[in-house]
C-alpha positions in Angstrom: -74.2 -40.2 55.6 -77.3 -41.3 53.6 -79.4 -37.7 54.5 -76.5 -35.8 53.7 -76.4 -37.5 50.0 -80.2 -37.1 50.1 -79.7 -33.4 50.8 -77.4 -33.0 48.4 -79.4 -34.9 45.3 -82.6 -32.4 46.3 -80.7 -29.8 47.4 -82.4 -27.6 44.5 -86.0 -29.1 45.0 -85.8 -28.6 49.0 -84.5 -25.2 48.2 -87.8 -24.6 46.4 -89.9 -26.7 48.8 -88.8 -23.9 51.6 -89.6 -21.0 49.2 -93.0 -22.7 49.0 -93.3 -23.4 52.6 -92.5 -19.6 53.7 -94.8 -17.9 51.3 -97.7 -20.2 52.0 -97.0 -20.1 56.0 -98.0 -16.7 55.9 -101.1 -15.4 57.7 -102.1 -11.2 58.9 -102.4 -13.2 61.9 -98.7 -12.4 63.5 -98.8 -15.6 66.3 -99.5 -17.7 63.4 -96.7 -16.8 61.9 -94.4 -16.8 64.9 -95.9 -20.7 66.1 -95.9 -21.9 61.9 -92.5 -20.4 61.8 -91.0 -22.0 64.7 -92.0 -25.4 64.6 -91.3 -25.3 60.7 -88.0 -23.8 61.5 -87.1 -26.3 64.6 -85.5 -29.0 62.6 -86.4 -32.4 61.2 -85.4 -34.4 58.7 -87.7 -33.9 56.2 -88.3 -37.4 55.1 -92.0 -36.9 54.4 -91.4 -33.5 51.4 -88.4 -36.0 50.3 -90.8 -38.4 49.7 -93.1 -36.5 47.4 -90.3 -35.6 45.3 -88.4 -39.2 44.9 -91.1 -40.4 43.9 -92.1 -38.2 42.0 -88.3 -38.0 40.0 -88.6 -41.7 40.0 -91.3 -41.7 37.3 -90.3 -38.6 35.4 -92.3 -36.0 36.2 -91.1 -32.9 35.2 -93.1 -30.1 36.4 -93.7 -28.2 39.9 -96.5 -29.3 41.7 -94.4 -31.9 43.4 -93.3 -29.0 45.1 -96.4 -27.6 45.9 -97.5 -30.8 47.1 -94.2 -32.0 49.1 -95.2 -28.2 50.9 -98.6 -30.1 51.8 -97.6 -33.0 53.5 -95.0 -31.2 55.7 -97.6 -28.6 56.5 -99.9 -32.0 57.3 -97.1 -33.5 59.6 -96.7 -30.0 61.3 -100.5 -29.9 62.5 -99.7 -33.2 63.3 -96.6 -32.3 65.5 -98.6 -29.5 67.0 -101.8 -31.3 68.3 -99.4 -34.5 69.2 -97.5 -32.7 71.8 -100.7 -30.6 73.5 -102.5 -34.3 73.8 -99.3 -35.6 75.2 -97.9 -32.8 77.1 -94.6 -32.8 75.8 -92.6 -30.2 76.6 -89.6 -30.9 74.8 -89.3 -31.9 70.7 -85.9 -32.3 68.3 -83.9 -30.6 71.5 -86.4 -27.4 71.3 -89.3 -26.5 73.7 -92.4 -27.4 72.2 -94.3 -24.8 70.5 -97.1 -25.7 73.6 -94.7 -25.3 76.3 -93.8 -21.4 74.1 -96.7 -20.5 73.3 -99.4 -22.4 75.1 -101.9 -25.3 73.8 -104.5 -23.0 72.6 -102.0 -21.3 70.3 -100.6 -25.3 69.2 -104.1 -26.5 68.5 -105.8 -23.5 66.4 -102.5 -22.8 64.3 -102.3 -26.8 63.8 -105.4 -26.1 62.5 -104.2 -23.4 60.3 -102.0 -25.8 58.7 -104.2 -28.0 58.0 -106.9 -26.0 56.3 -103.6 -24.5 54.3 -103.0 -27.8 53.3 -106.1 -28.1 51.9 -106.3 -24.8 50.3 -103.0 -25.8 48.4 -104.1 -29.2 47.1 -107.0 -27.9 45.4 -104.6 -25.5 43.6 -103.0 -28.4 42.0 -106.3 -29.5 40.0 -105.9 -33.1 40.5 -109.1 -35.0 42.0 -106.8 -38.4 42.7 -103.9 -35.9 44.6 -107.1 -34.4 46.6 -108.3 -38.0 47.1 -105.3 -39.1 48.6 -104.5 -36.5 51.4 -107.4 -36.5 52.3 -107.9 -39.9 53.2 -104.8 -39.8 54.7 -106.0 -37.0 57.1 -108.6 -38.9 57.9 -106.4 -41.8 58.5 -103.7 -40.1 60.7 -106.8 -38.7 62.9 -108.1 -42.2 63.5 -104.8 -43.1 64.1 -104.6 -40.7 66.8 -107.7 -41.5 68.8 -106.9 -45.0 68.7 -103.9 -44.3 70.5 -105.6 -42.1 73.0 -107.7 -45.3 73.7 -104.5 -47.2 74.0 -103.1 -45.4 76.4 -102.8 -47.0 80.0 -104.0 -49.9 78.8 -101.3 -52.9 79.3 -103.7 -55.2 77.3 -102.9 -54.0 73.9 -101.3 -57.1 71.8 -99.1 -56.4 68.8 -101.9 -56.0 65.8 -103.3 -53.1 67.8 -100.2 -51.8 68.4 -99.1 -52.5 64.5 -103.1 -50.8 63.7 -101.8 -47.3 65.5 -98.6 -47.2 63.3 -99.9 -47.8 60.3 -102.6 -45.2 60.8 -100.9 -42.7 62.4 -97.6 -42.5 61.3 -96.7 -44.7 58.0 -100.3 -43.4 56.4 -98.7 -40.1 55.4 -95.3 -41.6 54.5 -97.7 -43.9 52.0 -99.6 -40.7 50.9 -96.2 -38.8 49.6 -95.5 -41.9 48.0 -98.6 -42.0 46.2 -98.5 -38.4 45.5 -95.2 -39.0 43.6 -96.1 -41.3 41.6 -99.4 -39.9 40.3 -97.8 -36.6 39.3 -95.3 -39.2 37.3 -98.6 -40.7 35.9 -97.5 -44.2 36.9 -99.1 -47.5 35.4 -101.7 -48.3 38.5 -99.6 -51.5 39.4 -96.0 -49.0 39.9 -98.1 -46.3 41.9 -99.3 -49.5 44.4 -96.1 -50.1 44.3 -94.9 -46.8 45.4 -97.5 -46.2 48.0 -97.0 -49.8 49.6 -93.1 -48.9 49.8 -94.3 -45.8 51.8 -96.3 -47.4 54.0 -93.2 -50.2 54.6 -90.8 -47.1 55.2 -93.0 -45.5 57.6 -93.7 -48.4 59.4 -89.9 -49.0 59.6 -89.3 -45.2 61.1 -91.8 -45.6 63.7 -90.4 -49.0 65.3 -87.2 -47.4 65.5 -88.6 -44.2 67.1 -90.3 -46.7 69.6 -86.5 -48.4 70.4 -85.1 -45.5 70.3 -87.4 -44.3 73.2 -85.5 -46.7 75.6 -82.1 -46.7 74.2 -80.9 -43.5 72.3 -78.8 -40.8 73.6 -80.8 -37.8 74.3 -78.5 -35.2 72.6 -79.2 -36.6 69.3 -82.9 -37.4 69.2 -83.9 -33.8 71.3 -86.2 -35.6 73.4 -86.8 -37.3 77.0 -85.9 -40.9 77.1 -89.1 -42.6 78.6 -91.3 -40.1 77.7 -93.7 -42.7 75.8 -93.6 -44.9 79.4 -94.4 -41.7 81.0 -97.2 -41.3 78.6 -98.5 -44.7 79.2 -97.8 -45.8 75.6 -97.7 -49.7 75.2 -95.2 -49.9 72.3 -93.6 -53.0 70.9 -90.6 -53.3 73.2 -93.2 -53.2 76.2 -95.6 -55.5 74.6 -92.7 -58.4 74.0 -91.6 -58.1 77.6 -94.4 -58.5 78.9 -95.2 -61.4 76.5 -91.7 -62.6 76.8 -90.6 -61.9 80.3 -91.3 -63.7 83.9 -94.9 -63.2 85.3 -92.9 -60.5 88.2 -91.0 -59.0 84.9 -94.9 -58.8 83.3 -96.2 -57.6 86.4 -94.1 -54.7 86.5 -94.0 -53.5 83.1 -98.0 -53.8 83.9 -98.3 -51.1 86.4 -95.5 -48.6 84.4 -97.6 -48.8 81.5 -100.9 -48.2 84.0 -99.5 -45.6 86.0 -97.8 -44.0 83.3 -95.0 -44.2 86.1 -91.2 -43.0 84.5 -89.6 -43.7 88.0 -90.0 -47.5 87.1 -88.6 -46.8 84.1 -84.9 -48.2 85.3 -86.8 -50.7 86.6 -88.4 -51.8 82.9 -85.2 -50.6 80.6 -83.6 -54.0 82.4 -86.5 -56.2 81.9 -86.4 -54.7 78.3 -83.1 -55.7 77.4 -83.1 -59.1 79.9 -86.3 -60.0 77.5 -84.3 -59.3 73.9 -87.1 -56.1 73.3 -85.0 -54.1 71.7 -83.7 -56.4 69.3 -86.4 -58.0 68.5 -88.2 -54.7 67.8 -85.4 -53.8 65.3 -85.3 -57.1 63.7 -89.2 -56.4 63.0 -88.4 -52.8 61.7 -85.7 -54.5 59.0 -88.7 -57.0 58.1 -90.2 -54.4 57.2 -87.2 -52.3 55.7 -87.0 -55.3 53.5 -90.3 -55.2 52.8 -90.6 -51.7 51.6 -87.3 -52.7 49.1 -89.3 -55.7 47.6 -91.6 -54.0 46.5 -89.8 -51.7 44.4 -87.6 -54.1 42.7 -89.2 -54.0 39.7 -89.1 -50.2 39.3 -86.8 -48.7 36.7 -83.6 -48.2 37.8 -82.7 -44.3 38.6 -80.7 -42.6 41.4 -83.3 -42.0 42.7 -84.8 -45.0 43.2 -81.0 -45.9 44.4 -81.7 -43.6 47.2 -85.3 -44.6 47.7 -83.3 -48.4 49.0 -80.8 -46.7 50.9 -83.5 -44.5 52.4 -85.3 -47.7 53.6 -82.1 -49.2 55.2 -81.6 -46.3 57.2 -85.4 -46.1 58.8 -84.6 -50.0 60.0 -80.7 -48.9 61.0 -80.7 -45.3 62.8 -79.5 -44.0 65.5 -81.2 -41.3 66.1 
């Protein structure tokens, strides 16, 4: 219910945010248009643009670079999508082949690239050193982000803060950056754009918890992906860390060699020790922490509806289903 109100209150700005994105996807170069266009095209919820704008509207900004700039960041989480699923050799993504199971990695990676040298291209339009700044430290961020969890792969030793380090780099850095980006189109007081950005990063935080539950417990129609496919990939998310930590040396022992093996035939075997342990729940009680969190912090902004759906927005990442 709460992205259909959200659709409806920037029906008009995500309207314009598509205009943006179709003109600037363009390239002479016809298989970037065809990979840009499909994994653009495959679905999503659009949190990330949605961001940029909220924020944006939240501090009264009134002119059309948040457009430009919500554009940016989904053309950033696009590349992001795109060299994701080569390194982790999805082959399935929001119910869709992936664009590298379509049209190969080589395709994925260069046109990734595309998107992010677009990105570029289009922030420097906008004139603003701080808006620069920002995205590109969150690039940087996201790509550290990504190597660290290349390094955590297969590796059953990773405690919570290194697990919590990967999240905050990879996925909540670019939720924190359209924050951000909001508020310093709005020219925010410094203390209200911290405030905005530290939301972001609370939100994203929130998003990717759930994603991680939902690896072991949602129904594949709705999410458009493989349930263990992080097991598969070796990934030692939060659930797997607490059952390990919380579970009997056999239940440790065998959560051990799944995550080791990348092994998804044991993954019966660790869904049971999952739930026996109280994973799940105590996973989704963190992701409300930090749903809270991300609420807190924006308390003292000035009241709007769209701050209104900035709260609602941050009960949802912590309640989903999908």
């Amino acid at each position: 219910m709460l992205l259909e109100n959200l659709k409806q209150l920037l029906a008009a700005d995500m309207a314009a945010i598509d205009r943006v994105i179709c003109a600037r996807l363009h390239s002479e170069v016809l298989l970037i248009n065809q990979v840009g266009e499909y994994i653009i095209n495959s679905g999503g919820k659009r949190l990330r643009p949605a961001l940029v704008v909220l924020s944006a509207e939240a501090f009264g900004y009134r002119g059309k670079h948040h457009h430009d700039l919500a554009a940016v960041v989904e053309f950033i989480h696009t590349a992001t999508l795109l060299h994701d699923d080569v390194v982790d050799e999805s082959a399935l993504r929001r119910g869709h082949e992936t664009a590298n199971a379509l049209f190969g990695n080589a395709a994925s990676v260069l046109v990734g690239d595309f998107l992010y040298s677009r990105a570029f291209q289009m922030m420097v339009e906008v004139g603003e050193m701080r808006v620069m700044q920002t995205l590109a430290d969150a690039t940087n961020t996201i790509a550290e982000g990504e190597v660290l969890q290349l390094l955590n792969c297969r590796d059953a030793d990773v405690d919570a803060a290194n697990y919590m380090r990967v999240i905050h780099c990879k996925t909540a850095k670019l939720f924190e950056a359209a924050m951000r980006l909001g508020a310093i189109l709005g020219a925010a007081p410094g203390a209200d754009e911290e405030a905005a950005a530290k939301y972001g990063m609370h939100l994203g935080t929130a998003f990717q918890l759930i994603d991680d539950v939902l690896d072991y417990s949602a129904d594949e129609t709705q999410t458009g992906k493989h349930l263990g496919d992080d097991l598969a990939e070796g990934k030692p998310t939060l659930p797997l860390i607490y059952a390990m930590q919380h579970g009997t040396p056999q239940q440790a022992a065998v959560v051990r060699g799944a995550i080791e093996q990348g092994d998804v035939g044991k993954f019966d075997a660790v869904l049971q020790i999952i739930h026996a342990t109280g994973a799940l729940d105590f996973t989704r009680q963190q992701a409300l922490r930090e749903s809270e969190s991300a609420c807190a912090v924006i308390a003292s902004l000035a009241d709007s509806k769209y701050k209104q759906c900035l709260l609602e927005l941050a009960h949802f990442a912590a309640t989903r289903q999908y």
